[in-house]
C-alpha positions, 0 to 999 in steps of 0.5 A: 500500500502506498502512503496516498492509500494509507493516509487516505485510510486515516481521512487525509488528503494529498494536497496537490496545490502547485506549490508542493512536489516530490520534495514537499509533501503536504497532506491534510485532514479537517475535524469539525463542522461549523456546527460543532462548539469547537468549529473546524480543526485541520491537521497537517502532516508535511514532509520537507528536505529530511523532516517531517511535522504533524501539527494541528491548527493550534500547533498542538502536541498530537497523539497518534497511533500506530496506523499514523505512524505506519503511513509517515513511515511508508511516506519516508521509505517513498522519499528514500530518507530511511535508505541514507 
């Protein structure tokens, strides 16, 4: 399975805007409606020069589970940084 799929899996979206390529990588998730007290919360999961963040709009400290990390493992094994 490819990192689109698995994340695809998790409620992600590649963001495929012209400003990101093969090397810069941007999926996200949006939580919420503008019915909910809360209002809208998007996570962001980006892979840039060796590095990747998962944040949310906050930039909050996000739990994950082993499905998530699973998905950003297979997107790092993709972009050939476990290989260096």
């Amino acid at each position: 399975m490819t990192a689109v799929e698995m994340f695809k899996e998790l409620g992600f979206r590649k963001n495929t805007s012209i400003c990101y390529g093969v090397d810069h990588i941007v999926y996200e998730k949006a939580i919420g409606s503008e019915d909910d007290d809360c209002g809208f919360d998007i996570f962001t999961v980006e892979f840039k020069e060796g590095i990747f963040t998962y944040h949310n709009a906050w930039n909050s400290a996000i739990k994950t589970d082993k499905a998530m990390l699973k998905a950003i493992n297979q997107q790092c094994e993709e972009l050939g940084w476990l290989d260096e």
